[in-house]
C-alpha positions, 0 to 999 in steps of 0.5 A: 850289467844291472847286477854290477850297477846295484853292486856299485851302488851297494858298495858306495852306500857302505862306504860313505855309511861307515864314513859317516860312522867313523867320523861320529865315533870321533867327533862324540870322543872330541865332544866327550873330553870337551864336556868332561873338561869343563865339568872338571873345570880344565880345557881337555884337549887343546894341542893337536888342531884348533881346540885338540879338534884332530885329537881323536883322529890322532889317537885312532892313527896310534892304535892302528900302529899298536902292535895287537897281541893275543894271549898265548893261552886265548882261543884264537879264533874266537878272540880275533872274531869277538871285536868284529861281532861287537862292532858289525852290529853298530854299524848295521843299525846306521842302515835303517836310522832316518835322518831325515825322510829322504836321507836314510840308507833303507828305510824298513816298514819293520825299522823299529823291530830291525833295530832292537835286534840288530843292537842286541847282537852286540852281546855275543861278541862282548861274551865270546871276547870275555870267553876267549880271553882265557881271564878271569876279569874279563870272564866276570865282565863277560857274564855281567854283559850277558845279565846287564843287556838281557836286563834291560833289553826288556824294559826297552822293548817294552818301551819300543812297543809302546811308541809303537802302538801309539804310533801304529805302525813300526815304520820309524819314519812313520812314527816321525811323521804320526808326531808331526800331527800328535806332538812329540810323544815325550809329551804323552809318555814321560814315564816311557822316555825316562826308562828309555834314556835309562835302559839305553845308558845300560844298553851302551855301557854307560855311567852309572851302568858300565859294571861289564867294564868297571876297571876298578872291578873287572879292569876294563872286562871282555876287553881286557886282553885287547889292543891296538885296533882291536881293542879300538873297534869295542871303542867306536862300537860304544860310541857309535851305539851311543849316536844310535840310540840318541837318534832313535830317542829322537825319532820315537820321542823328539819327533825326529827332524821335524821343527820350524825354520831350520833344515830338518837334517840340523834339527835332527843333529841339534836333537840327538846331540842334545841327548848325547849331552846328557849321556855324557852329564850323567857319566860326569854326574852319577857314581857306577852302581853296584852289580846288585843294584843295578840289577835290583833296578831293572828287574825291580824298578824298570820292568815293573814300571815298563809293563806299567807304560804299556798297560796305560797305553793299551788303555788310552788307545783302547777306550780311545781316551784324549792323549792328555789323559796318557800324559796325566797316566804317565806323570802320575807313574812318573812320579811313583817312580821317582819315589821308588828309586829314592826310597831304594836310595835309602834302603841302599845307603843303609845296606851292611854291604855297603858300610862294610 
């Protein structure tokens, strides 16, 4: 009987989860028009529901009538697994993300380490999609996912390790709560949370760095091959991806929920959809680097400048230096790294490749 009863309770916590997913996956599509629209100076949708509200819904509803089509040549199997690959592991994230200290699915003393696994998985099957597909595009748009996350997976967890150690702990709602006494570590690690916005854009494919799926390259990469619900589910495992790492920018640098007079679940929300703002900003603002730059730019700049945060880190925490002192470190590397990039921008307007 208890077995039964913790099955239950199991199945209706997936259940409302992927509720909750879905309902976020087409509220940021909404959002994401929206914002697009004013930035282009039009309305975006406006005709089905109040203020094209019920616009994704309606298109979601049209790919589950799409007919899904496979090429005759794919590897069946592995084409009809590759979506549920990519998506499984943004929805499983959701599990250990606390939005507030009470409203979490499981909250995991291993929660930070949890995550940083879990999103990485998406690479199989974004791999195996461009394998299966028997297509040269999405071969190409394969084996870029494969470098871009291998990329700038590293300068991320460099990142996470930080937060960590200033934390002491990798309990996410533990790294909440050390804020609540410290501040929010945005204040002390300024270099860290720029590389993390940075490395999370990659991570979800994101303007300037979705070359994997560049139509005007690749022609939409690993996906190319796909329709109807299938190729929805690579749709909402980038959107659902998106809220994921905003919220966990939040938890580790925001200092999650916590904020005065509003509930703290509002807080969160107005937290992570701040970060989402400029997620989409910078699809509206930034032209899609070229696949060298954007690997010059991980391994040359990230890396280098990630290694950078966390020696800085061990260095405070070790001689048990003010975290003021962290902060003046971590601007000081901030901006040396705002010098790099401009002097990389330079080197790039000037390269024969380019004016080629």
């Amino acid at each position: 009987m208890d077995l039964l009863v913790t099955l239950a309770v199991l199945t209706l916590q997936i259940v409302l989860l992927f509720n909750v997913v879905m309902f976020i996956v087409l509220a940021l599509v909404w959002l994401e028009r929206k914002v697009l629209g004013r930035v282009h100076q039009r309305m975006g949708p406006m005709r089905v529901g109040p203020h094209g509200t019920l616009q994704s819904l309606a298109d979601g509803i049209k790919l589950l009538l799409k007919e899904d089509l496979a090429p005759s040549s794919a590897e069946r199997f592995a084409f009809l697994l590759a979506p549920l690959l990519v998506f499984a592991p943004s929805f499983l994230v959701f599990v250990a993300i606390p939005f507030t200290r009470d409203i979490v699915v499981r909250n995991l003393a291993l929660g930070l380490v949890y995550f940083v696994a879990v999103s990485s998985l998406s690479t199989v099957g974004m791999v195996l999609a461009g394998w299966s597909s028997s297509n040269k595009y999405a071969l190409i748009g394969a084996a870029r996912t494969a470098a871009q996350l291998i990329s700038y997976e590293i300068p991320l967890v460099l990142v996470v390790l930080s937060v960590a150690m200033l934390g002491g702990t990798l309990d996410l709602r533990g790294l909440v709560e050390s804020q609540g006494q410290a501040g929010p570590y945005v204040l002390w690690q300024p270099l860290g949370a720029l590389i993390f916005i940075m490395a999370a854009l990659a991570e979800v494919f994101r303007p300037p760095f979705d070359i994997p799926v560049a139509e005007s390259e690749v022609l939409g990469g690993p996906m190319i091959e796909y329709s109807g619900m299938r190729w929805g589910l690579f749709f909402m495992a980038e959107y659902g991806n998106a809220f994921a790492f905003s919220a966990l920018f939040v938890l580790l640098f925001l200092g999650g929920w916590q904020g005065p007079l509003l509930p703290p679940i509002l807080w969160f929300l107005l937290k992570t959809s701040a970060v989402i703002l400029v997620f989409f900003w910078m699809r509206a603002a930034m032209p899609r680097l070229r696949i060298d730059q954007l690997m010059g730019f991980a391994w040359e700049v990230l890396l280098p400048f990630a290694f950078l945060n966390l020696f800085l880190t061990g260095v405070v925490q070790l001689y048990r230096w003010p975290l003021w002192s962290l902060s003046l470190l971590s601007l000081t590397g901030l901006l040396a790294l705002g010098y790099v990039v401009e002097r990389g921008r330079v080197t790039w307007r000037r390269s024969p490749s380019l004016a080629s």
